[in-house]
KEVEXVEX-372481 format. One record per residue (C-alpha): residue number from 1; y, x, z. Coordinates in pm, 1 decimal. Layout:
BEGIN
NUM,Y,X,Z .
...
// end
This chain:
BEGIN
1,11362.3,5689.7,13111.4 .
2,10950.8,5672.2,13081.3 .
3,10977.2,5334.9,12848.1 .
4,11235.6,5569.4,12625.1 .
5,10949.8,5878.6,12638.0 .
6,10676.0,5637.2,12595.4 .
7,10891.8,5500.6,12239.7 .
8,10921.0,5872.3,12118.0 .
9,10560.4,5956.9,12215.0 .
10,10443.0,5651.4,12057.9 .
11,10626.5,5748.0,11728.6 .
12,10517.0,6114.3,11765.7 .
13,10165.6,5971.6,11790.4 .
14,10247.8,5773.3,11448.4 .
15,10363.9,6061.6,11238.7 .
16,10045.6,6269.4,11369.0 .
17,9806.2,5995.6,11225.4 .
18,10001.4,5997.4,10913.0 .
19,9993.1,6372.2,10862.5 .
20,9614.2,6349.5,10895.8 .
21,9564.4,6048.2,10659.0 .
22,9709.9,6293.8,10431.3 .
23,9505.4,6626.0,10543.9 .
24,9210.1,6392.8,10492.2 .
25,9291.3,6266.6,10167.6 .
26,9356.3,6588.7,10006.3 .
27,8979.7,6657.9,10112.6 .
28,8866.7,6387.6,9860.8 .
29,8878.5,6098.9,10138.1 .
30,8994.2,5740.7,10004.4 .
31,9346.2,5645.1,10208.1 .
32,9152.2,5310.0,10365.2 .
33,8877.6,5511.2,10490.0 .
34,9093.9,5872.4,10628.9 .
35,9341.2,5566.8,10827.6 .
36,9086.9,5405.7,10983.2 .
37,8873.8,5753.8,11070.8 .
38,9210.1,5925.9,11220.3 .
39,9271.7,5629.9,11418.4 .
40,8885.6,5607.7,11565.6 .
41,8911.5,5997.2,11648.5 .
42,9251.1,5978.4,11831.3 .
43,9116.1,5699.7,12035.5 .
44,8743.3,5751.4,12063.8 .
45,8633.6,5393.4,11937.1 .
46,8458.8,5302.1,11605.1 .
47,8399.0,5663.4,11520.0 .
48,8013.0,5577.4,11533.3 .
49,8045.8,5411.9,11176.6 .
50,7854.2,5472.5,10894.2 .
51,8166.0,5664.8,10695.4 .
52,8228.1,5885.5,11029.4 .
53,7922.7,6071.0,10847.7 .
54,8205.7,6130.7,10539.3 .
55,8378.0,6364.5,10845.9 .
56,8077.3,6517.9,10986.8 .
57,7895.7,6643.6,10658.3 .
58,8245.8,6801.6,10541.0 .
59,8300.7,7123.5,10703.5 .
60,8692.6,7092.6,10659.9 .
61,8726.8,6752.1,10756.4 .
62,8556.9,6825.9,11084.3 .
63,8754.7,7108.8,11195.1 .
64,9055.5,6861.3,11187.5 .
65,8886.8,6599.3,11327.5 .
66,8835.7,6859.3,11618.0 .
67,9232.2,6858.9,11639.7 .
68,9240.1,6476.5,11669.7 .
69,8987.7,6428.9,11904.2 .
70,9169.7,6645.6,12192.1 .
71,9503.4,6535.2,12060.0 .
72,9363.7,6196.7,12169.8 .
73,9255.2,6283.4,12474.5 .
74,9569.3,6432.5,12527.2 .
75,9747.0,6165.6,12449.2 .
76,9574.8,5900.6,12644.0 .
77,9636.8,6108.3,12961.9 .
78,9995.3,6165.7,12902.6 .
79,10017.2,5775.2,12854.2 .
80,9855.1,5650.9,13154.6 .
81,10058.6,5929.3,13359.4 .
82,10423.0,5785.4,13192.6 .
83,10311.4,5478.0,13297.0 .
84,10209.8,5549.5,13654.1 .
85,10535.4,5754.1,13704.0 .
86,10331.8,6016.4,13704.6 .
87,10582.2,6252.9,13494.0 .
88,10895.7,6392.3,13710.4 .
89,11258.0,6253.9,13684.0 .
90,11354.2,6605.1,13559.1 .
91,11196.3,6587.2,13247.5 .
92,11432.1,6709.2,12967.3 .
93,11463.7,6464.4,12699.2 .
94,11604.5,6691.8,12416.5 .
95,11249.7,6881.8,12445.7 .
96,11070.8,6558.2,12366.2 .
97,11343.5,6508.3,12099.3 .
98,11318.5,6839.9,11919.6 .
99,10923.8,6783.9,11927.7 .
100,10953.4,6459.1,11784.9 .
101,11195.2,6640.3,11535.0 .
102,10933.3,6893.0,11433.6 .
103,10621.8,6658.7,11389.6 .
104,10845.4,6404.8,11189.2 .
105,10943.2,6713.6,11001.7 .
106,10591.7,6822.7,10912.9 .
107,10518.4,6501.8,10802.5 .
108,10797.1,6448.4,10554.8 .
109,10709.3,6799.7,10433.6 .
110,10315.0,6690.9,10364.4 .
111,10446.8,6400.9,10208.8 .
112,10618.1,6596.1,9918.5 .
113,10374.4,6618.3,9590.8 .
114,10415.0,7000.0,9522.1 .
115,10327.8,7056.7,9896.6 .
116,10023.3,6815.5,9878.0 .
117,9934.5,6974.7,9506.6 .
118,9975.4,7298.0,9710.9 .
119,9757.3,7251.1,10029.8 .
120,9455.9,7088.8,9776.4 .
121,9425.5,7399.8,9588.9 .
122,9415.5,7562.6,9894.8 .
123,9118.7,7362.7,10062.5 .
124,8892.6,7327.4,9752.3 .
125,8957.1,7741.3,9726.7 .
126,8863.3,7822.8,10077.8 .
127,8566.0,7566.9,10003.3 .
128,8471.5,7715.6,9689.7 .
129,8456.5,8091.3,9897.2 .
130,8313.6,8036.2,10209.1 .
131,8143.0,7717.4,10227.7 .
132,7745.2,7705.6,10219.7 .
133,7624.7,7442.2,9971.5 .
134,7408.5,7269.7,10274.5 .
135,7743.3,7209.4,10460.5 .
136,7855.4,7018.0,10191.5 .
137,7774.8,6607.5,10199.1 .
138,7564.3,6464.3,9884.5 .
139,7880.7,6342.7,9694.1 .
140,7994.5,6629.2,9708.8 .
141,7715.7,6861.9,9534.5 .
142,7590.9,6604.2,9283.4 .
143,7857.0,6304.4,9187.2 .
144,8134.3,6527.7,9091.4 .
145,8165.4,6263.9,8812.5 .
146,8229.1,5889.6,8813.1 .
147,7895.3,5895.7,8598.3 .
148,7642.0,6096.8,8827.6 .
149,7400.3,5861.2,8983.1 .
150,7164.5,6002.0,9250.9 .
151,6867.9,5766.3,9291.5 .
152,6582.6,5701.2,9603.9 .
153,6341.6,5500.6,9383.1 .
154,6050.9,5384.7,9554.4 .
155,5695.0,5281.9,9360.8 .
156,5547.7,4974.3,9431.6 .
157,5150.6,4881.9,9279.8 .
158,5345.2,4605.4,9008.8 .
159,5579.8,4929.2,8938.9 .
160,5557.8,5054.5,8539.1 .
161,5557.0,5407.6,8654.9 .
162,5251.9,5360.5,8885.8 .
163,4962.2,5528.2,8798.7 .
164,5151.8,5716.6,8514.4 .
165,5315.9,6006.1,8437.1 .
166,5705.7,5987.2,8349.6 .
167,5600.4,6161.6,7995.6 .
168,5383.8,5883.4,7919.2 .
169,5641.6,5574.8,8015.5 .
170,5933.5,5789.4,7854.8 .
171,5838.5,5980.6,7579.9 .
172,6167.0,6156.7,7529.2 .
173,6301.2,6234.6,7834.3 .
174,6358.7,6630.4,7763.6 .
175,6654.0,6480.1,7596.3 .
176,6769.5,6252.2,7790.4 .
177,7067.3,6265.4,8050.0 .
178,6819.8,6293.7,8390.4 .
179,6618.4,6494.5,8586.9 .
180,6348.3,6401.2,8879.4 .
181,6475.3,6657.5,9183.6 .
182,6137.0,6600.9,9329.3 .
183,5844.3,6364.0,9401.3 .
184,5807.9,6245.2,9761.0 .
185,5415.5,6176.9,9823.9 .
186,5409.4,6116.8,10223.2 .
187,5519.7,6428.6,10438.4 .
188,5421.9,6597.6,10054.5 .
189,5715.9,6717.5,9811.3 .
190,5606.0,6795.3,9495.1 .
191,5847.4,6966.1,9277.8 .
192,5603.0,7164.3,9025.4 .
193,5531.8,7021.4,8693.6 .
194,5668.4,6662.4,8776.5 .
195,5716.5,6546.8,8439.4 .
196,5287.8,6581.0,8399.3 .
197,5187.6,6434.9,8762.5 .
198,5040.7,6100.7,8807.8 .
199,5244.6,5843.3,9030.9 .
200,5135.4,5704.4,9314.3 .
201,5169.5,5300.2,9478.7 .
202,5421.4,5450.3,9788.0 .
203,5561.5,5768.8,9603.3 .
204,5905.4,5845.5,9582.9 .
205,6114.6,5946.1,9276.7 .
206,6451.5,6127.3,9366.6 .
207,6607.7,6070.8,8988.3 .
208,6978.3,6243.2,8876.2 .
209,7116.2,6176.3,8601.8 .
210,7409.4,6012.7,8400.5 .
211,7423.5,5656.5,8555.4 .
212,7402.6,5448.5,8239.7 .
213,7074.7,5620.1,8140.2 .
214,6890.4,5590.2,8463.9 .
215,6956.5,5222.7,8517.2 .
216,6854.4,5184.9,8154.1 .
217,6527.8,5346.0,8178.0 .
218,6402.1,5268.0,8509.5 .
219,6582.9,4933.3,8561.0 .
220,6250.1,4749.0,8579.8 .
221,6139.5,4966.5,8849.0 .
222,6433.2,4925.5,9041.4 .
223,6460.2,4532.2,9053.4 .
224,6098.2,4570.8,9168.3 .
225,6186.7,4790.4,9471.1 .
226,6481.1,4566.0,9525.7 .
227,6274.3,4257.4,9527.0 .
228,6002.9,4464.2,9760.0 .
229,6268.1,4564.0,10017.7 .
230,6390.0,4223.6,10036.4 .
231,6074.9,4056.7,10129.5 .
232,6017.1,4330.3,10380.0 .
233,6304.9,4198.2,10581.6 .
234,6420.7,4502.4,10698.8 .
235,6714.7,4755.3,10647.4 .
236,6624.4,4949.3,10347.3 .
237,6462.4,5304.5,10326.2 .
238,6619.1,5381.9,9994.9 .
239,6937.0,5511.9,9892.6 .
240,7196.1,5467.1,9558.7 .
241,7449.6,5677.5,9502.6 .
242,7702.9,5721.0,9232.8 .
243,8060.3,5883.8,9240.8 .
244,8255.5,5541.1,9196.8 .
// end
């Protein structure tokens, strides 16, 4: 009788994993990366990966990740406790069986494309109304497009923007498809008249923009802080980002 429980739990713990790859998706999550995220928070393993910051920045994705972390923990007690005997003889197997019903049910519901349609209008809606714009991760607020870039670009002495301003290295850049969020000088942000302040050896530019234009434009500048971080042999302190 427990093995037979422990083959319906075990499926009832399959369909909740695949309603959640689905929840997760509809939040703009890639399938490889919502499967492997569900799984970590049911089980409390690998959930201390770099994407795991993809659920924590997202305000929706982490109030059902909440769900999955207790239906884990749930989970993994009711386990251990079928296998230990631990459940009583009594136990009424058409309960299990209707509850298995209903969570098979829900997931051949969130499976249908007018329901998924449905439920994605609804989360970018509630987003839209009551989510601060500092909840939201970077991808979120900037690459909305699979041509927003969002560079980190550090300045090194051999850089072509050091000891320059960007209106004297690009003449034209009112024009063009960028703007320079703000210079990073130290603990120092400087976000007033940027376009007209000389760069510094160790200053930061943080650079958005259309992604062909910005590697176009500041491409030599880049392979030098490439080559820079290299020889430094250590994890990088800059960032790329683009919406692809």
């Amino acid at each position: 009788m427990n093995l037979f429980f422990l083959l319906i739990y075990f499926i009832i713990i399959t369909a909740v994993i695949e309603i959640y790859v689905v929840l997760f998706r509809l939040t703009g999550l890639k399938l490889e990366i919502s499967r492997f995220q569900v799984i970590s928070l049911m089980t409390g393993t690998g959930f201390t990966t770099g994407e795991s910051e993809l659920i924590l920045g997202h305000p929706i994705r982490r109030k059902l990740a909440t769900f999955l972390i207790l239906f884990g923990a749930f989970s993994l007690a009711v386990i251990i406790s079928s296998i230990s005997n631990f459940l009583s003889d009594d136990l009424r197997m058409n309960d299990i069986l209707y509850v298995a019903a209903g969570v098979l049910l829900v997931f051949g519901v969130l499976k249908l494309a007018c329901i998924q349609k449905l439920l994605s209008k609804l989360f970018h809606k509630k987003m839209k109304q009551n989510i601060e714009l500092g909840d939201l991760p970077i991808r979120d607020v900037f690459l909305t497009d699979k041509e927003d870039y969002l560079l980190n670009l550090h300045i090194y002495k051999d850089s072509s923007l050091a000891f320059k301003t960007i209106n004297q290295v690009i003449k034209e850049n009112e024009r063009l498809e960028f703007v320079v969020i703000f210079i990073k000088r130290g603990e120092l942000k400087i976000r007033r008249n940027i376009y007209n302040e000389k760069i510094h050896e160790g200053d930061q530019l943080f650079l958005f923009g259309e992604k062909e234009v910005i590697t176009e434009y500041f491409k030599d500048d880049m392979n030098i802080m490439e080559e820079n971080l290299k020889n430094q042999h250590h994890t990088p302190l800059t960032r790329q980002f683009n919406s692809g």
